[in-house]
C-alpha positions in Angstrom: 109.3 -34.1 -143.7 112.5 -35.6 -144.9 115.4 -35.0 -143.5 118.3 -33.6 -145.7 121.6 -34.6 -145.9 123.9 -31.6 -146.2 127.5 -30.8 -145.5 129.3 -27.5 -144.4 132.1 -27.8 -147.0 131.7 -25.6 -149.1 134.1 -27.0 -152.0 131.9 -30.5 -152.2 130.4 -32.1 -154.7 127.0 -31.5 -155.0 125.8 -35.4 -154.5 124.3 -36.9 -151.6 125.0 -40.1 -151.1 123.3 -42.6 -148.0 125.0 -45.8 -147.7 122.9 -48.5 -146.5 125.2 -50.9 -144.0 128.6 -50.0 -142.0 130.0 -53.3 -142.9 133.8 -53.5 -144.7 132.3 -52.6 -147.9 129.6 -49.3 -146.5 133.1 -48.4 -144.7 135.1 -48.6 -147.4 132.8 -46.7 -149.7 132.3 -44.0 -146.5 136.4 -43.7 -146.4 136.6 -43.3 -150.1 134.0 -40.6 -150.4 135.4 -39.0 -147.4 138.8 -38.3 -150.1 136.3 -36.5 -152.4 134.5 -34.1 -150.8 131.3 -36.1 -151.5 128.1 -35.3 -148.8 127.5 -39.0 -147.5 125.5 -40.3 -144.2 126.0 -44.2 -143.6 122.9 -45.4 -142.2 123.6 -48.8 -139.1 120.4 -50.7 -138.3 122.6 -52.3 -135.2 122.8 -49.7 -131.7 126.2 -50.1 -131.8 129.5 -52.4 -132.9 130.2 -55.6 -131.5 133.4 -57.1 -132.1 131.8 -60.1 -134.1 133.3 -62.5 -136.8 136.0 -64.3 -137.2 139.4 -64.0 -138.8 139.6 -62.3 -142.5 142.4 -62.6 -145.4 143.4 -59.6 -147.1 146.1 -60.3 -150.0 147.1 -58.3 -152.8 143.6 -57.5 -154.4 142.7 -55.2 -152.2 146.2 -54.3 -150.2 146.9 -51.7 -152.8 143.5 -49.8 -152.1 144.7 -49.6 -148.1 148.3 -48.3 -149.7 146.8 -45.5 -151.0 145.0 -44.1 -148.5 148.1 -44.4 -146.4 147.1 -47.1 -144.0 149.4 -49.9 -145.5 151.4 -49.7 -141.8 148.1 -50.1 -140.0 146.9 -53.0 -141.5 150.6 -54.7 -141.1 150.4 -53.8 -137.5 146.9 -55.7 -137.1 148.1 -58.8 -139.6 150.1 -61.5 -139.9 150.9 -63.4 -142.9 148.9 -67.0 -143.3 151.6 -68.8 -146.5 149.7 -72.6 -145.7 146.3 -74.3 -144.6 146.5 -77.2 -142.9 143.6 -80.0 -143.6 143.2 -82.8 -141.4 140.6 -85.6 -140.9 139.0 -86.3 -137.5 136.1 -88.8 -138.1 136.3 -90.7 -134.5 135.3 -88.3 -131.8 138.2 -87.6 -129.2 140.7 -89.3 -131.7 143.6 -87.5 -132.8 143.5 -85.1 -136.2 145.5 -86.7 -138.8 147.4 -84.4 -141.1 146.2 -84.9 -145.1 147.2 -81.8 -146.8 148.8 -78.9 -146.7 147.3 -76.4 -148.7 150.5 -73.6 -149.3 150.4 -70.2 -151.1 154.3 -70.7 -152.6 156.2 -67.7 -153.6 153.2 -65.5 -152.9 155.1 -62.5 -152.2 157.5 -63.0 -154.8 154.8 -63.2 -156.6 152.4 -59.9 -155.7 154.7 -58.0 -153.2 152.3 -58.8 -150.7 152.0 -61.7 -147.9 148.6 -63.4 -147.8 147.8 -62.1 -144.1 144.6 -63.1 -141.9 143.9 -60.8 -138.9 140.7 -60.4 -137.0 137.7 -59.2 -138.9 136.9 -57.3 -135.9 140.2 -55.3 -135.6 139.9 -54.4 -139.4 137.0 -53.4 -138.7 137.5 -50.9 -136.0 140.5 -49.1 -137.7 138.1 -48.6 -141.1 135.5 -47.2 -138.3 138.1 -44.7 -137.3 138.6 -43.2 -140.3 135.0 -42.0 -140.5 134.0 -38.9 -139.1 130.9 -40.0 -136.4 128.9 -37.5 -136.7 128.2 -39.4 -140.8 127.4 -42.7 -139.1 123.9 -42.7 -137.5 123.0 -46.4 -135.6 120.3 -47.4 -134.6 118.9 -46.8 -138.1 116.9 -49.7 -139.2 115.8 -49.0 -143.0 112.2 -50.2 -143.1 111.5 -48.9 -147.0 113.2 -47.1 -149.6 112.0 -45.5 -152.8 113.2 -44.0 -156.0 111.5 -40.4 -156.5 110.6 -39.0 -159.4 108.9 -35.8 -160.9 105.1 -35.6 -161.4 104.5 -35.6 -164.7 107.3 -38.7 -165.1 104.4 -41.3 -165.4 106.1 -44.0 -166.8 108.4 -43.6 -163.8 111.3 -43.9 -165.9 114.1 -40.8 -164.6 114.3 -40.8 -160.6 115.1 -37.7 -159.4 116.6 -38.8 -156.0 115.8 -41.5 -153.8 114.4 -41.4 -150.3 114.4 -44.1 -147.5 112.3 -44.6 -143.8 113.4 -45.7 -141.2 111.8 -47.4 -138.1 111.7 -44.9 -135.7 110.1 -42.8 -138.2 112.7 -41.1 -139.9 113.1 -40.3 -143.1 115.7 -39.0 -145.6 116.6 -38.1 -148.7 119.2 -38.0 -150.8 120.7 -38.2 -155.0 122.0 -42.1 -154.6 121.4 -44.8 -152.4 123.8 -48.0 -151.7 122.6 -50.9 -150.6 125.3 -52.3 -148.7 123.2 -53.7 -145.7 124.0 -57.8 -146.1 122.1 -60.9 -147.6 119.1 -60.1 -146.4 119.2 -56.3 -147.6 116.2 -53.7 -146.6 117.6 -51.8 -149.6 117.5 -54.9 -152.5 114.0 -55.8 -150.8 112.4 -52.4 -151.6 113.9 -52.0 -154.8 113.0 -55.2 -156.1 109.1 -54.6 -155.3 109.8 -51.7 -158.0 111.5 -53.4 -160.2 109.4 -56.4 -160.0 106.0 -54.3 -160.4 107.7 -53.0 -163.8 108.1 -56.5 -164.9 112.1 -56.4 -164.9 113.0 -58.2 -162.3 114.4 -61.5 -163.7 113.1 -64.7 -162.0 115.4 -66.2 -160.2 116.6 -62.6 -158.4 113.2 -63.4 -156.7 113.7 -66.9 -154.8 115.0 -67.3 -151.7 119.2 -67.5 -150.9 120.6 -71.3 -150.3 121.8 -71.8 -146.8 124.8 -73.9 -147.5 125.9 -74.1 -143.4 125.5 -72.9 -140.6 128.4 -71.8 -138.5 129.2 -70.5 -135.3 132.3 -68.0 -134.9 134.4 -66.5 -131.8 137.6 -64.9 -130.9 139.2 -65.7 -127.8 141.3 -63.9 -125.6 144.7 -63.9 -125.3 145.9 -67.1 -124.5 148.9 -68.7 -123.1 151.9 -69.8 -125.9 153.0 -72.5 -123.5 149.5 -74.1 -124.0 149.7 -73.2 -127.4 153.0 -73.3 -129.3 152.1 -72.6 -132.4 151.6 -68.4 -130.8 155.3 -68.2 -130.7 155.8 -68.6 -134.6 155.7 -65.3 -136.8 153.7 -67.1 -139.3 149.8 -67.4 -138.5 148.7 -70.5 -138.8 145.4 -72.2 -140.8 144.0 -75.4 -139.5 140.7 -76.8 -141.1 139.7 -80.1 -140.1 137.3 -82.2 -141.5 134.7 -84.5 -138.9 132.3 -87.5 -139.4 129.0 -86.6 -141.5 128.5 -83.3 -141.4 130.7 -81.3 -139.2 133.8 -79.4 -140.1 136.1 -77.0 -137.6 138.8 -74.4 -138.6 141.4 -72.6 -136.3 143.4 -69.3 -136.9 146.7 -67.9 -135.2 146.3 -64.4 -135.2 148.3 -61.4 -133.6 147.8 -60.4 -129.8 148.2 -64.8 -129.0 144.7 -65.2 -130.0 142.9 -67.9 -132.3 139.7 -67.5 -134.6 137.6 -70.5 -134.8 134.5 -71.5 -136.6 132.4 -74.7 -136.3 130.8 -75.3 -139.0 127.6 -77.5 -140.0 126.8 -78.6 -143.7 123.0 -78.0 -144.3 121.6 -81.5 -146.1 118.4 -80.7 -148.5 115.9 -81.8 -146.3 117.0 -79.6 -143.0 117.5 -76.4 -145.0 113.9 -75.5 -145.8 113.4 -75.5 -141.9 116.4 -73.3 -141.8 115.1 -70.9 -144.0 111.5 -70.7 -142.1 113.9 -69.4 -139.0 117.4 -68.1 -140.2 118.9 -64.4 -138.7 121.2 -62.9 -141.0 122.4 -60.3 -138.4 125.8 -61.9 -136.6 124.7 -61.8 -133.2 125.1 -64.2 -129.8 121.6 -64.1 -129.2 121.0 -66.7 -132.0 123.8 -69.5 -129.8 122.8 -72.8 -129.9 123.9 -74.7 -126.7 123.5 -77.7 -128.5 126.3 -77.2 -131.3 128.6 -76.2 -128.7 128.1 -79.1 -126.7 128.5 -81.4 -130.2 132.0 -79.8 -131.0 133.0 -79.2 -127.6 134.7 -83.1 -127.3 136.4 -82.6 -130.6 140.1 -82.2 -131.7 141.9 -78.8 -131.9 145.2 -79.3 -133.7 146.8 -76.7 -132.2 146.1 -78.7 -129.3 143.5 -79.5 -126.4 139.7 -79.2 -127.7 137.5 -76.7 -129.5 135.6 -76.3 -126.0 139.1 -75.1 -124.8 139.1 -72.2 -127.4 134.9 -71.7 -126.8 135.5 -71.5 -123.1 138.3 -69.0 -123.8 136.2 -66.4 -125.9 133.8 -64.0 -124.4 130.0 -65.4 -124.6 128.9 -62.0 -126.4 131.4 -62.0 -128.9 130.5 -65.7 -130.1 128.1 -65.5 -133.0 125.8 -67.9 -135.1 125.0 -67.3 -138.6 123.8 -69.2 -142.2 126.2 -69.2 -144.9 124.1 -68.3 -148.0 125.2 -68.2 -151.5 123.7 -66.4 -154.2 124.3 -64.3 -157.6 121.9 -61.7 -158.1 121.6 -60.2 -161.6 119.9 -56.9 -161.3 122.6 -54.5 -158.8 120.3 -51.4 -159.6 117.8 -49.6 -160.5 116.9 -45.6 -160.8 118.8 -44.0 -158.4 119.6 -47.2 -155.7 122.6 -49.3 -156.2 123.5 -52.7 -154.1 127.0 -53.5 -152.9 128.3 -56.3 -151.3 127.0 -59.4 -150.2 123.5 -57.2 -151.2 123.8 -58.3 -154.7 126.6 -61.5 -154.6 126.8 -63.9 -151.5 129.5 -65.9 -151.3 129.9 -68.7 -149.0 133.3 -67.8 -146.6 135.8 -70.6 -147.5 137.7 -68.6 -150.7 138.1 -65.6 -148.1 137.1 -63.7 -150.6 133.8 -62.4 -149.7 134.6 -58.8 -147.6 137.3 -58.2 -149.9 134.9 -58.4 -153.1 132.6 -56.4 -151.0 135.9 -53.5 -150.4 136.5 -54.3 -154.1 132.6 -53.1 -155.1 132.9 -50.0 -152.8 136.3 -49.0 -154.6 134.7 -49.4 -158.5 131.7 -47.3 -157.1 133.8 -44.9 -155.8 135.5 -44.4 -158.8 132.0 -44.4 -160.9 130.5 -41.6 -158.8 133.8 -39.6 -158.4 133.5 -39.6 -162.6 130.1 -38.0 -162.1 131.6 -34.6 -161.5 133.8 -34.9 -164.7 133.6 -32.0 -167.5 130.6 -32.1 -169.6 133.8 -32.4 -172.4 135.2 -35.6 -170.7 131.8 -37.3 -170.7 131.5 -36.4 -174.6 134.3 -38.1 -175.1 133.9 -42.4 -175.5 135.0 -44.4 -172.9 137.5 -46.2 -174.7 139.0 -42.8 -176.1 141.9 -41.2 -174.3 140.9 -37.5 -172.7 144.0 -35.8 -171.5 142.7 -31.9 -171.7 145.7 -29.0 -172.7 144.0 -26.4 -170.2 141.1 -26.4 -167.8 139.8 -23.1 -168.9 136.5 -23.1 -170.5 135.8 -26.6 -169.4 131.9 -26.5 -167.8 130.4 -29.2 -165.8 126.8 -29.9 -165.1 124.8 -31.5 -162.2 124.5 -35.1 -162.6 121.3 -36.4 -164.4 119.4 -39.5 -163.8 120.8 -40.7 -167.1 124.6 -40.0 -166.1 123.8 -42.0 -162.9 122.2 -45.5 -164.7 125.2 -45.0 -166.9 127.8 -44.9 -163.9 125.7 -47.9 -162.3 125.7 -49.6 -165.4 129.8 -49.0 -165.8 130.3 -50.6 -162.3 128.2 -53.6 -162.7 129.5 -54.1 -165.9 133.4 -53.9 -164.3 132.5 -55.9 -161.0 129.7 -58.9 -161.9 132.3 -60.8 -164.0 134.5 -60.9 -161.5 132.3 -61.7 -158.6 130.9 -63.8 -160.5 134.5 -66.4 -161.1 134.7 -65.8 -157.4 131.0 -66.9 -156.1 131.9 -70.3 -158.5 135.2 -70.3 -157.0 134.1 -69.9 -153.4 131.6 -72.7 -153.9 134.3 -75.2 -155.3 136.6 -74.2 -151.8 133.1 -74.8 -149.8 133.4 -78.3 -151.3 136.8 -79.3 -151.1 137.5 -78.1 -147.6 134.1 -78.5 -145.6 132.6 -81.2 -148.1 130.6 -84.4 -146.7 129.3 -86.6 -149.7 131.2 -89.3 -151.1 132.2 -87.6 -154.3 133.8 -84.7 -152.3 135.9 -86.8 -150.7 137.0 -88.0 -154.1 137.4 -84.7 -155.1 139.4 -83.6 -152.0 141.2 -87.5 -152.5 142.3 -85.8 -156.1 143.2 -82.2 -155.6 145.4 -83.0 -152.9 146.8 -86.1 -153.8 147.3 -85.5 -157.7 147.0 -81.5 -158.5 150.7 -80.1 -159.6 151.9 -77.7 -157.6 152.3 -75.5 -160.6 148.8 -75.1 -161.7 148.0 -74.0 -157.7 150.3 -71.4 -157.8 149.6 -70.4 -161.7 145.3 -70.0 -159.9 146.4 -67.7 -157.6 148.6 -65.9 -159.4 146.0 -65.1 -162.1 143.6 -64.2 -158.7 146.0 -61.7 -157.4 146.4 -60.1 -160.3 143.1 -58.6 -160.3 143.6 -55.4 -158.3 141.3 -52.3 -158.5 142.3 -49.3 -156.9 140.7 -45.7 -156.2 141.1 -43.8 -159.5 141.1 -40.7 -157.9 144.3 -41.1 -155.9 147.7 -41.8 -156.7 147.9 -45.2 -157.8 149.8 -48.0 -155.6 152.9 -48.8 -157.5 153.0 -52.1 -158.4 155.4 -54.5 -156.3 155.9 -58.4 -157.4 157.1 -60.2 -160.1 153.2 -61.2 -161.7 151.2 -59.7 -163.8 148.7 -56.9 -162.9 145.6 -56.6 -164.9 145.3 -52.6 -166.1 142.9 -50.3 -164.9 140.6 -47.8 -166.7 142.3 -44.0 -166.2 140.3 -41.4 -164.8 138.9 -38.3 -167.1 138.1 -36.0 -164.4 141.2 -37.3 -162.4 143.4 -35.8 -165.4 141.1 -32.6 -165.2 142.0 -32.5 -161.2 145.8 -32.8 -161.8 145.9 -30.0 -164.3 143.6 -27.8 -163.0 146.1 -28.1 -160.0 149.0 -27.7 -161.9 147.8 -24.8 -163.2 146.4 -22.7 -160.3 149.6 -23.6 -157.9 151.8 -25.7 -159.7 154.4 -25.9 -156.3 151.9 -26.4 -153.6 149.8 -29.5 -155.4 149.0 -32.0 -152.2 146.7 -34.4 -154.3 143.6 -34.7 -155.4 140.3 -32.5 -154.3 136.6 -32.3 -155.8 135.7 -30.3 -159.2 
């Protein structure tokens, strides 16, 4: 018998919501729902967390999200702002990295209001982790199927009713939505692409296999000693990415706490990647290590001085992981009552640093699309592109949500977020090139971008980036900070309901936002 998911508050929404995956973006989702009182369970495959990855950006499109739910100081405690990369080449073993380019982010925070700050992945994660209550994070759960439900006399299958998934130690649950936020390789996409496929509309190429671009191995070391390592002592982090002979490339990061992040990194040619694919993990994990790419970047150059075996031999063995950079764009991000998230419906290869925040960046749009499920029945009369600013609450009614209401919220947020992820897949692709890059023509390429591009274009691209910046309808918006320009966002219906039902039931006691 299924299991159902239910709540003891008594003011929730009546919506049950499973989120596949307690990556960044299941976490984020999980923290936003957590704001409006809607029943959600996130469901972890892994036993427990390991302090895996490497070091992560986080910049102005998605600081603002963080600034409203008031953990702004926590982040800047964890962070440290990154304002240049540093390329060099290294094509003779044991030879010392020269300096080519330096890759700098000017007037950034003039710019935004924000620094461009890296910090480790790990320690973001494990403050988002904290914000969610434990007992709605079951591990251990490994999602073996999923499936849309609908009534019995539905034939044509065509209106789910809810959604159920199994799990493989036998359990089962139900609930109104699921979110596939559970990586590449998602137990949630691979279900609900059987359906959609056995309907005949699931478009071609959402059925071939991801493209391992690299693969890459990642630690974290320990705190190590600024005398050793000079560049600890500066306030700035520091980015070093250095370029080897054929196919090898190696990056270091300053973080806080005298630690670096390092990745080695290992183009995958045509004919080695159909192997690849035969034997790939997705899962981050040390059990995947490969002695022998250790021992081939061991010998090699660190700029920040000694060799990349110094930084391996400083970082725990069982935090050091080994996974396959994939890149794809999938077209179809849901169906019935199952919607994907994340790298679950767009992986991105790592080098734009963009792919955890578009993942955060998902979780906030489908926040806002499911809080705008418990709008008035009025609200949702009214066209989107209408303005719906009610005189009084009273009389207003409101309705469960139907299946329809729930394509047409999924529709909204893929609708919102694919454009965007999609400019930043092709972006993240062109960064892959120019910075890791092995073929002759993208050494041309990384010849003319660093030797010819103005400085002016640069900083006009990430200007127009960073002013893409969704936040949480639902909350008080993030005032704007910066001198650029800041793409608007869509108002909230029901959020105007919120505000003046509050104003009008206890107009001196209103302490933000709570669920219809």
């Amino acid at each position: 018998m299924p299991s159902q998911i239910t709540s003891p508050q008594p003011h929730e929404q009546p919506i049950r919501v499973l989120i596949a995956g307690a990556g960044l973006g299941g976490l984020m989702l999980a923290m936003l729902l957590e704001r409006i009182n809607v029943n959600y369970t996130v469901f972890e495959r892994a036993l427990f967390v390991k302090p895996l990855g490497s070091a992560l950006s986080i910049n102005a499109n998605i600081l603002p999200v963080f600034e409203q739910l008031g953990m702004i100081g926590e982040i800047g405690r964890l962070a440290g702002p990154c304002p240049i990369m540093d390329v060099y080449n290294a094509f003779v073993k044991g030879a010392e990295a020269e300096h080519v380019a330096a890759i700098e982010f000017k007037g950034y925070r003039r710019i935004t209001g924000y620094d461009n700050n890296v910090l480790a992945r790990s320690d973001v994660y494990d403050l988002m982790l904290s914000k969610i209550p434990s007992h709605k994070i079951l591990f251990n759960k490994r999602i073996q199927t999923t499936e849309n439900l609908y009534a019995k006399d539905d034939e044509n299958r065509t209106n789910a009713t809810g959604v159920s998934i199994t799990c493989t130690d036998g359990s089962s649950y139900e609930g109104d939505i699921l979110v596939g936020a559970d990586g590449a390789y998602s137990a949630v996409r691979h279900s609900l692409y059987k359906e959609v496929a056995a309907k005949g509309l699931l478009p071609k190429p959402d059925g071939l296999e991801l493209e391992v671009g690299y693969v890459v191995m990642v630690g974290k070391t320990g705190p190590l000693d600024p005398e050793k390592y000079p560049v600890l002592k500066e306030e700035r982090k520091m980015f070093s990415n250095t370029i080897g002979s054929k196919t090898l490339t190696w990056t270091a990061i300053t973080i806080k706490g005298n630690r670096i992040c390092w990745g080695l990194y290992t183009q995958v040619d045509a004919a080695t990647r159909l192997n690849e694919q035969k034997k790939r993990n997705s899962e981050w994990g040390p059990d995947s290590l490969n002695e022998e790419t250790i021992e081939t970047f061991r010998p090699l150059t660190c700029p920040f001085g000694g060799t990349m075996g110094d930084l391996i031999d400083a970082t725990p063995k069982d935090i050091i992981s080994r996974v396959y950079l994939e890149q794809k764009m999938f077209e179809t991000w849901y169906h019935g009552r199952t919607v994907l998230l994340g790298d679950a419906c767009h992986k991105m290869l790592p080098s734009a640093g963009q792919g955890a925040v578009n993942a955060m960046q998902d979780a906030v749009m489908l926040a806002n699309a499911i809080y705008e499920l418990g709008a008035s029945d009025q609200a949702l009369a009214t066209p989107a592109s209408s303005p719906y600013e009610p005189t009084t609450t009273k009389g207003l009614t409101y309705s469960p949500p139907t299946s329809e209401r729930i394509t047409a919220a999924f529709e909204e947020y893929r609708a919102h977020r694919y454009p965007e992820a999609k400019h930043l897949y092709e972006y993240s692709q062109f960064v892959s090139r120019l910075v890791h890059g092995q073929t002759w023509f993208e050494r041309l390429m990384r010849k003319v971008v660093f030797s010819y591009l103005p400085e002016s274009v640069s900083t006009r691209g990430f200007e127009v980036k960073a002013s893409y910046r969704p936040q949480a309808a639902f909350l008080p918006l993030a005032k704007v900070h910066g001198t650029g320009f800041v793409r608007p966002q869509k108002a909230s219906r029901r959020y105007a309901e919120v505000l003046l039902r509050q104003e009008e039931e206890s107009p001196d006691t209103y302490q933000g936002p709570v669920a219809i």
